[in-house]
BALOBA-1460 file (C-alpha; in Angstrom, 3 decimals):
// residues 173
<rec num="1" residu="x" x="0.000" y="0.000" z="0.000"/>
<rec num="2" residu="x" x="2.839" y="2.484" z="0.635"/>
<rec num="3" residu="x" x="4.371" y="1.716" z="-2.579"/>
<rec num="4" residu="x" x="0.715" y="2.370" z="-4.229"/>
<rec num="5" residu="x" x="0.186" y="5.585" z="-2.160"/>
<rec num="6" residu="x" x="3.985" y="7.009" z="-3.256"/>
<rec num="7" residu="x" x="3.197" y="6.164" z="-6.520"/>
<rec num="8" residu="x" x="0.125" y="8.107" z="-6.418"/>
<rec num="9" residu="x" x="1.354" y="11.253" z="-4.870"/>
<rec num="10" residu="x" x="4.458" y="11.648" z="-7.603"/>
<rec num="11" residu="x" x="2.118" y="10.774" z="-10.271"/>
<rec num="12" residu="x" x="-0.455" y="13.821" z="-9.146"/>
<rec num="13" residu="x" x="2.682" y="16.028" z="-7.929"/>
<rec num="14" residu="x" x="5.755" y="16.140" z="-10.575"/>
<rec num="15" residu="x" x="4.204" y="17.298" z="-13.060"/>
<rec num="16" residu="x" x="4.522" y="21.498" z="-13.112"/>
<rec num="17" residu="x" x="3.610" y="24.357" z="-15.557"/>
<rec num="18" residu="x" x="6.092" y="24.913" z="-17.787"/>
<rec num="19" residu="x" x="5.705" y="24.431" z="-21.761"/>
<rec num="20" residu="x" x="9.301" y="22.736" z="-22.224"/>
<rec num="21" residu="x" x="8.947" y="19.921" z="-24.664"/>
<rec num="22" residu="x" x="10.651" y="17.945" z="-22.155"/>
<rec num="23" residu="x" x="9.301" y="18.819" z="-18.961"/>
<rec num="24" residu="x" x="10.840" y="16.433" z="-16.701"/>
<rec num="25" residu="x" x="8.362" y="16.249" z="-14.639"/>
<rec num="26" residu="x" x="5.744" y="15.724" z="-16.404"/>
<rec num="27" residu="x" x="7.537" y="12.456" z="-17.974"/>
<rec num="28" residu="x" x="8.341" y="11.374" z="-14.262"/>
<rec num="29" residu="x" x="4.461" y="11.982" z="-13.519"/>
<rec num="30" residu="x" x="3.763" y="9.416" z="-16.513"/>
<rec num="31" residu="x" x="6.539" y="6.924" z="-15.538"/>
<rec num="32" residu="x" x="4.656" y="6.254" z="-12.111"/>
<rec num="33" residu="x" x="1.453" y="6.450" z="-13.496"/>
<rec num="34" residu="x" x="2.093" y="3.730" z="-15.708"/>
<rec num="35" residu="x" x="3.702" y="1.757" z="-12.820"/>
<rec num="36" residu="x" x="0.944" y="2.532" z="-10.477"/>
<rec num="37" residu="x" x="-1.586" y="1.222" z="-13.184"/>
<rec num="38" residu="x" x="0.581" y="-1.972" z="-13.187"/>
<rec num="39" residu="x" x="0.670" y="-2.178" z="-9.583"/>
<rec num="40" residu="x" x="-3.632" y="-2.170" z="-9.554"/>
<rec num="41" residu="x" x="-3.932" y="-4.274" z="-11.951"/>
<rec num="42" residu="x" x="-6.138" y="-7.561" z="-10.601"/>
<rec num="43" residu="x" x="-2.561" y="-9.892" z="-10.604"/>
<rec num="44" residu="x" x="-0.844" y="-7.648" z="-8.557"/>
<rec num="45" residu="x" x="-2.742" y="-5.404" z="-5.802"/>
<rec num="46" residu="x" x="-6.208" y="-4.731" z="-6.792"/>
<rec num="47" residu="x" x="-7.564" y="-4.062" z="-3.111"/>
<rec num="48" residu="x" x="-4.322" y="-1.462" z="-2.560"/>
<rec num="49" residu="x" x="-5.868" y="0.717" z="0.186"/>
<rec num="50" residu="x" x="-5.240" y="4.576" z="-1.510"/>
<rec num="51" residu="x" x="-5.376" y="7.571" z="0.635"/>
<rec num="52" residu="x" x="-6.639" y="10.365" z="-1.660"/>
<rec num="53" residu="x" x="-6.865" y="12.791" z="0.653"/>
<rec num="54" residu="x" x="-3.555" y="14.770" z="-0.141"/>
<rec num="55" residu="x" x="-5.894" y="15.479" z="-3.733"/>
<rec num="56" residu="x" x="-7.827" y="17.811" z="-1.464"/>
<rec num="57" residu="x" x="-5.045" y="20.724" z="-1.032"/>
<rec num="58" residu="x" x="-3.962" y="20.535" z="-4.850"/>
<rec num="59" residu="x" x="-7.481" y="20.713" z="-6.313"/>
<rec num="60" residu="x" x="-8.722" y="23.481" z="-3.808"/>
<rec num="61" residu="x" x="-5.890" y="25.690" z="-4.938"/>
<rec num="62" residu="x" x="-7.987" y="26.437" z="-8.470"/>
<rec num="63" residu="x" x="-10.464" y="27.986" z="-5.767"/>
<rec num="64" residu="x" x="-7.494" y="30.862" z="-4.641"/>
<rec num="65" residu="x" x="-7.369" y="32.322" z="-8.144"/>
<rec num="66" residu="x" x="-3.500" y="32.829" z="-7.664"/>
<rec num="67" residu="x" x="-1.189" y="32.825" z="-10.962"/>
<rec num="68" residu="x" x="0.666" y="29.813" z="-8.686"/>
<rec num="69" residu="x" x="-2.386" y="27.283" z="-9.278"/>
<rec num="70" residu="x" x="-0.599" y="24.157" z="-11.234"/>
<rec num="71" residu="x" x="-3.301" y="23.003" z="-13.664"/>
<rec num="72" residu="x" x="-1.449" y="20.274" z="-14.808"/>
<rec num="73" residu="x" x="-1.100" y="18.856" z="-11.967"/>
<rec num="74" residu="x" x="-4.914" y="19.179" z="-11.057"/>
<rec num="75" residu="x" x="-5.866" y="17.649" z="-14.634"/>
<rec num="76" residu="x" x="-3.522" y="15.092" z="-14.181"/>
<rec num="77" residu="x" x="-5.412" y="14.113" z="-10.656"/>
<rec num="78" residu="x" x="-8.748" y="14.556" z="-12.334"/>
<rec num="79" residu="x" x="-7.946" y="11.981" z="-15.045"/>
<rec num="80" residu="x" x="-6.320" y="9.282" z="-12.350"/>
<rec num="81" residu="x" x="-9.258" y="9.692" z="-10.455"/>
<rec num="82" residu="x" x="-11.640" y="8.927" z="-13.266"/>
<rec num="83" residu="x" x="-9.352" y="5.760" z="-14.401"/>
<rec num="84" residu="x" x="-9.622" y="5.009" z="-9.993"/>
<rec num="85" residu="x" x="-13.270" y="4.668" z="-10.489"/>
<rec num="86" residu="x" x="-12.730" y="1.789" z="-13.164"/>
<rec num="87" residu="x" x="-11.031" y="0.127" z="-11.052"/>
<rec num="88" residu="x" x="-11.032" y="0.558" z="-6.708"/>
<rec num="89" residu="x" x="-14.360" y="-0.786" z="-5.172"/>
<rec num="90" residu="x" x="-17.523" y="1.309" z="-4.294"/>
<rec num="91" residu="x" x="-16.864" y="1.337" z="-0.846"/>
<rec num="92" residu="x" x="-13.307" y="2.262" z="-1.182"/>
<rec num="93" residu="x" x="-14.156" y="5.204" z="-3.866"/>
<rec num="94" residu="x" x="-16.544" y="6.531" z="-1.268"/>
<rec num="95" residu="x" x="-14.596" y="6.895" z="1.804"/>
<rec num="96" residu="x" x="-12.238" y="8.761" z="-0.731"/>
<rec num="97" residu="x" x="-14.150" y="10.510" z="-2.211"/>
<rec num="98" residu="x" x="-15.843" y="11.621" z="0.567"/>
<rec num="99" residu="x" x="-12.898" y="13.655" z="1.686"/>
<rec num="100" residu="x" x="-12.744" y="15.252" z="-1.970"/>
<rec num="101" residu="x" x="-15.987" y="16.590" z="-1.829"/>
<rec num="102" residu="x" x="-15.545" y="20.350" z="-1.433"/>
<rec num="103" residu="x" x="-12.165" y="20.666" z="-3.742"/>
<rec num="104" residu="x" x="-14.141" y="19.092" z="-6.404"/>
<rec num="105" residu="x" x="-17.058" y="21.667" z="-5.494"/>
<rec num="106" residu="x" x="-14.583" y="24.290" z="-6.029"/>
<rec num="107" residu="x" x="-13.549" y="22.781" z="-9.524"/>
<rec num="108" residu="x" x="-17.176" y="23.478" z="-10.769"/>
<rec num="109" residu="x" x="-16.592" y="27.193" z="-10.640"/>
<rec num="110" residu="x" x="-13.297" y="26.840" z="-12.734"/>
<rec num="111" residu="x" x="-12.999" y="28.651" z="-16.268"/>
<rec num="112" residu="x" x="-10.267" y="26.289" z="-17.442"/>
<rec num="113" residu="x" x="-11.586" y="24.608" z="-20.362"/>
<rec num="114" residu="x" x="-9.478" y="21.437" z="-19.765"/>
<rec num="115" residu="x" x="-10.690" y="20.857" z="-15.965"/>
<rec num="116" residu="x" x="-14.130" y="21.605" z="-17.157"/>
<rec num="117" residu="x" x="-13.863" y="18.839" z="-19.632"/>
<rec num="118" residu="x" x="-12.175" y="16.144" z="-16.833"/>
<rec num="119" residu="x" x="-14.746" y="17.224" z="-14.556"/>
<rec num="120" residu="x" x="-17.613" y="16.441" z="-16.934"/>
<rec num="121" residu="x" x="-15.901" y="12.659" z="-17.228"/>
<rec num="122" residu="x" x="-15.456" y="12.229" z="-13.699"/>
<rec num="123" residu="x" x="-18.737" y="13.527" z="-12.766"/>
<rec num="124" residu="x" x="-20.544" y="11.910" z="-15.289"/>
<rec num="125" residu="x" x="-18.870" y="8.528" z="-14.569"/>
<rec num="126" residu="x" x="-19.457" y="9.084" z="-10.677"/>
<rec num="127" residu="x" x="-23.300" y="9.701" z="-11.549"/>
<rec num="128" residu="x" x="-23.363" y="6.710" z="-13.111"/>
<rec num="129" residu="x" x="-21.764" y="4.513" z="-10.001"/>
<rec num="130" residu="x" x="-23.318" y="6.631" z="-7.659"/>
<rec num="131" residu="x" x="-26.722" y="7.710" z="-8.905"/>
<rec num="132" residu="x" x="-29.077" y="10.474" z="-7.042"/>
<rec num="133" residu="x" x="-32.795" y="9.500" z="-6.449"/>
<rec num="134" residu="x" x="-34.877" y="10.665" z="-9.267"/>
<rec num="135" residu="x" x="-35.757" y="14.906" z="-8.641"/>
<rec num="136" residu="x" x="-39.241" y="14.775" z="-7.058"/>
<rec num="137" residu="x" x="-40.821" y="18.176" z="-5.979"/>
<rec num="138" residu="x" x="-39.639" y="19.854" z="-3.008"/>
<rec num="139" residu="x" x="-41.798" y="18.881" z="0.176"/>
<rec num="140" residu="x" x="-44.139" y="21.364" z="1.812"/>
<rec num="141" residu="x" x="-41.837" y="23.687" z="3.762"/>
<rec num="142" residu="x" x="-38.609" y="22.521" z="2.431"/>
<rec num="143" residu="x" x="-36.541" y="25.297" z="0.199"/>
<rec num="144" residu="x" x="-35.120" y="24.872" z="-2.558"/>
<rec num="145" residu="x" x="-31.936" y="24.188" z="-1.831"/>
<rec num="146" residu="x" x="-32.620" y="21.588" z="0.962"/>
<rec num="147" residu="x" x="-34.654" y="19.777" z="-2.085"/>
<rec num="148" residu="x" x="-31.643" y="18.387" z="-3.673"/>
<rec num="149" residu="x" x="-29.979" y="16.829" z="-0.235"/>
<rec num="150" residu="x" x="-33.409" y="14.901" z="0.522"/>
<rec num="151" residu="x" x="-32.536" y="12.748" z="-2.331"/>
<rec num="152" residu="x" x="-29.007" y="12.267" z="-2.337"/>
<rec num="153" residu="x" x="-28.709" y="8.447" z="-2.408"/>
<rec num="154" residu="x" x="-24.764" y="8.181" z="-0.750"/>
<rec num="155" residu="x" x="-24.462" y="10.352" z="2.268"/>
<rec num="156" residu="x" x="-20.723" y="10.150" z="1.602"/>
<rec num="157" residu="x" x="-21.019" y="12.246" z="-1.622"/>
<rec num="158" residu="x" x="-24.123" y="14.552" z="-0.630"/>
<rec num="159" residu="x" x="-21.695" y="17.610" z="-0.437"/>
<rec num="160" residu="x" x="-20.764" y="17.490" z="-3.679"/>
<rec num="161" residu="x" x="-24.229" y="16.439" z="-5.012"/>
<rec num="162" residu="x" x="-25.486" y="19.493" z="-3.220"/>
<rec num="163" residu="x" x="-22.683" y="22.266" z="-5.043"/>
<rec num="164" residu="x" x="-23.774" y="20.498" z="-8.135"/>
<rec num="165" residu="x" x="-27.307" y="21.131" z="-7.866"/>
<rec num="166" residu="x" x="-26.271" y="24.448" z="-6.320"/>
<rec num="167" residu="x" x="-24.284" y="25.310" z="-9.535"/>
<rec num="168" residu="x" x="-27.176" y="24.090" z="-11.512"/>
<rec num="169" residu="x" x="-29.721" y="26.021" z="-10.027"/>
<rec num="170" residu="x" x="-27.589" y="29.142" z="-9.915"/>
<rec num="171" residu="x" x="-26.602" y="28.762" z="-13.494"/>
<rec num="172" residu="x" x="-29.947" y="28.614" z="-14.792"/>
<rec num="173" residu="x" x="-31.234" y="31.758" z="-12.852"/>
Protein backbone atom coordinates (compact mmCIF):
# COMPACT_ATOMS: atom_id res chain seq x y z
CA UNK A 1 0.00 0.00 0.00
CA UNK A 2 2.84 2.48 0.63
CA UNK A 3 4.37 1.72 -2.58
CA UNK A 4 0.71 2.37 -4.23
CA UNK A 5 0.19 5.59 -2.16
CA UNK A 6 3.98 7.01 -3.26
CA UNK A 7 3.20 6.16 -6.52
CA UNK A 8 0.12 8.11 -6.42
CA UNK A 9 1.35 11.25 -4.87
CA UNK A 10 4.46 11.65 -7.60
CA UNK A 11 2.12 10.77 -10.27
CA UNK A 12 -0.46 13.82 -9.15
CA UNK A 13 2.68 16.03 -7.93
CA UNK A 14 5.75 16.14 -10.58
CA UNK A 15 4.20 17.30 -13.06
CA UNK A 16 4.52 21.50 -13.11
CA UNK A 17 3.61 24.36 -15.56
CA UNK A 18 6.09 24.91 -17.79
CA UNK A 19 5.70 24.43 -21.76
CA UNK A 20 9.30 22.74 -22.22
CA UNK A 21 8.95 19.92 -24.66
CA UNK A 22 10.65 17.95 -22.16
CA UNK A 23 9.30 18.82 -18.96
CA UNK A 24 10.84 16.43 -16.70
CA UNK A 25 8.36 16.25 -14.64
CA UNK A 26 5.74 15.72 -16.40
CA UNK A 27 7.54 12.46 -17.97
CA UNK A 28 8.34 11.37 -14.26
CA UNK A 29 4.46 11.98 -13.52
CA UNK A 30 3.76 9.42 -16.51
CA UNK A 31 6.54 6.92 -15.54
CA UNK A 32 4.66 6.25 -12.11
CA UNK A 33 1.45 6.45 -13.50
CA UNK A 34 2.09 3.73 -15.71
CA UNK A 35 3.70 1.76 -12.82
CA UNK A 36 0.94 2.53 -10.48
CA UNK A 37 -1.59 1.22 -13.18
CA UNK A 38 0.58 -1.97 -13.19
CA UNK A 39 0.67 -2.18 -9.58
CA UNK A 40 -3.63 -2.17 -9.55
CA UNK A 41 -3.93 -4.27 -11.95
CA UNK A 42 -6.14 -7.56 -10.60
CA UNK A 43 -2.56 -9.89 -10.60
CA UNK A 44 -0.84 -7.65 -8.56
CA UNK A 45 -2.74 -5.40 -5.80
CA UNK A 46 -6.21 -4.73 -6.79
CA UNK A 47 -7.56 -4.06 -3.11
CA UNK A 48 -4.32 -1.46 -2.56
CA UNK A 49 -5.87 0.72 0.19
CA UNK A 50 -5.24 4.58 -1.51
CA UNK A 51 -5.38 7.57 0.64
CA UNK A 52 -6.64 10.36 -1.66
CA UNK A 53 -6.86 12.79 0.65
CA UNK A 54 -3.56 14.77 -0.14
CA UNK A 55 -5.89 15.48 -3.73
CA UNK A 56 -7.83 17.81 -1.46
CA UNK A 57 -5.05 20.72 -1.03
CA UNK A 58 -3.96 20.54 -4.85
CA UNK A 59 -7.48 20.71 -6.31
CA UNK A 60 -8.72 23.48 -3.81
CA UNK A 61 -5.89 25.69 -4.94
CA UNK A 62 -7.99 26.44 -8.47
CA UNK A 63 -10.46 27.99 -5.77
CA UNK A 64 -7.49 30.86 -4.64
CA UNK A 65 -7.37 32.32 -8.14
CA UNK A 66 -3.50 32.83 -7.66
CA UNK A 67 -1.19 32.83 -10.96
CA UNK A 68 0.67 29.81 -8.69
CA UNK A 69 -2.39 27.28 -9.28
CA UNK A 70 -0.60 24.16 -11.23
CA UNK A 71 -3.30 23.00 -13.66
CA UNK A 72 -1.45 20.27 -14.81
CA UNK A 73 -1.10 18.86 -11.97
CA UNK A 74 -4.91 19.18 -11.06
CA UNK A 75 -5.87 17.65 -14.63
CA UNK A 76 -3.52 15.09 -14.18
CA UNK A 77 -5.41 14.11 -10.66
CA UNK A 78 -8.75 14.56 -12.33
CA UNK A 79 -7.95 11.98 -15.04
CA UNK A 80 -6.32 9.28 -12.35
CA UNK A 81 -9.26 9.69 -10.45
CA UNK A 82 -11.64 8.93 -13.27
CA UNK A 83 -9.35 5.76 -14.40
CA UNK A 84 -9.62 5.01 -9.99
CA UNK A 85 -13.27 4.67 -10.49
CA UNK A 86 -12.73 1.79 -13.16
CA UNK A 87 -11.03 0.13 -11.05
CA UNK A 88 -11.03 0.56 -6.71
CA UNK A 89 -14.36 -0.79 -5.17
CA UNK A 90 -17.52 1.31 -4.29
CA UNK A 91 -16.86 1.34 -0.85
CA UNK A 92 -13.31 2.26 -1.18
CA UNK A 93 -14.16 5.20 -3.87
CA UNK A 94 -16.54 6.53 -1.27
CA UNK A 95 -14.60 6.90 1.80
CA UNK A 96 -12.24 8.76 -0.73
CA UNK A 97 -14.15 10.51 -2.21
CA UNK A 98 -15.84 11.62 0.57
CA UNK A 99 -12.90 13.66 1.69
CA UNK A 100 -12.74 15.25 -1.97
CA UNK A 101 -15.99 16.59 -1.83
CA UNK A 102 -15.55 20.35 -1.43
CA UNK A 103 -12.16 20.67 -3.74
CA UNK A 104 -14.14 19.09 -6.40
CA UNK A 105 -17.06 21.67 -5.49
CA UNK A 106 -14.58 24.29 -6.03
CA UNK A 107 -13.55 22.78 -9.52
CA UNK A 108 -17.18 23.48 -10.77
CA UNK A 109 -16.59 27.19 -10.64
CA UNK A 110 -13.30 26.84 -12.73
CA UNK A 111 -13.00 28.65 -16.27
CA UNK A 112 -10.27 26.29 -17.44
CA UNK A 113 -11.59 24.61 -20.36
CA UNK A 114 -9.48 21.44 -19.77
CA UNK A 115 -10.69 20.86 -15.96
CA UNK A 116 -14.13 21.60 -17.16
CA UNK A 117 -13.86 18.84 -19.63
CA UNK A 118 -12.18 16.14 -16.83
CA UNK A 119 -14.75 17.22 -14.56
CA UNK A 120 -17.61 16.44 -16.93
CA UNK A 121 -15.90 12.66 -17.23
CA UNK A 122 -15.46 12.23 -13.70
CA UNK A 123 -18.74 13.53 -12.77
CA UNK A 124 -20.54 11.91 -15.29
CA UNK A 125 -18.87 8.53 -14.57
CA UNK A 126 -19.46 9.08 -10.68
CA UNK A 127 -23.30 9.70 -11.55
CA UNK A 128 -23.36 6.71 -13.11
CA UNK A 129 -21.76 4.51 -10.00
CA UNK A 130 -23.32 6.63 -7.66
CA UNK A 131 -26.72 7.71 -8.90
CA UNK A 132 -29.08 10.47 -7.04
CA UNK A 133 -32.80 9.50 -6.45
CA UNK A 134 -34.88 10.66 -9.27
CA UNK A 135 -35.76 14.91 -8.64
CA UNK A 136 -39.24 14.77 -7.06
CA UNK A 137 -40.82 18.18 -5.98
CA UNK A 138 -39.64 19.85 -3.01
CA UNK A 139 -41.80 18.88 0.18
CA UNK A 140 -44.14 21.36 1.81
CA UNK A 141 -41.84 23.69 3.76
CA UNK A 142 -38.61 22.52 2.43
CA UNK A 143 -36.54 25.30 0.20
CA UNK A 144 -35.12 24.87 -2.56
CA UNK A 145 -31.94 24.19 -1.83
CA UNK A 146 -32.62 21.59 0.96
CA UNK A 147 -34.65 19.78 -2.09
CA UNK A 148 -31.64 18.39 -3.67
CA UNK A 149 -29.98 16.83 -0.24
CA UNK A 150 -33.41 14.90 0.52
CA UNK A 151 -32.54 12.75 -2.33
CA UNK A 152 -29.01 12.27 -2.34
CA UNK A 153 -28.71 8.45 -2.41
CA UNK A 154 -24.76 8.18 -0.75
CA UNK A 155 -24.46 10.35 2.27
CA UNK A 156 -20.72 10.15 1.60
CA UNK A 157 -21.02 12.25 -1.62
CA UNK A 158 -24.12 14.55 -0.63
CA UNK A 159 -21.69 17.61 -0.44
CA UNK A 160 -20.76 17.49 -3.68
CA UNK A 161 -24.23 16.44 -5.01
CA UNK A 162 -25.49 19.49 -3.22
CA UNK A 163 -22.68 22.27 -5.04
CA UNK A 164 -23.77 20.50 -8.14
CA UNK A 165 -27.31 21.13 -7.87
CA UNK A 166 -26.27 24.45 -6.32
CA UNK A 167 -24.28 25.31 -9.53
CA UNK A 168 -27.18 24.09 -11.51
CA UNK A 169 -29.72 26.02 -10.03
CA UNK A 170 -27.59 29.14 -9.92
CA UNK A 171 -26.60 28.76 -13.49
CA UNK A 172 -29.95 28.61 -14.79
CA UNK A 173 -31.23 31.76 -12.85
Amino acid sequence: DAICNFLLRIVCTAADNTNAATNQGEMVSLRCGTLLKTALSQSLWPDADLKLSFMDKILHSIDQSTPTVNYTNIYTILEFLYYLLDIMSKSKLLSGLKSLQRSLASCLSSDDSKVVKYLNQLLSKMFVLFPIEPWVATPTGASRSEAHLLYAKFEELENLYAAIAKNIVEGLV
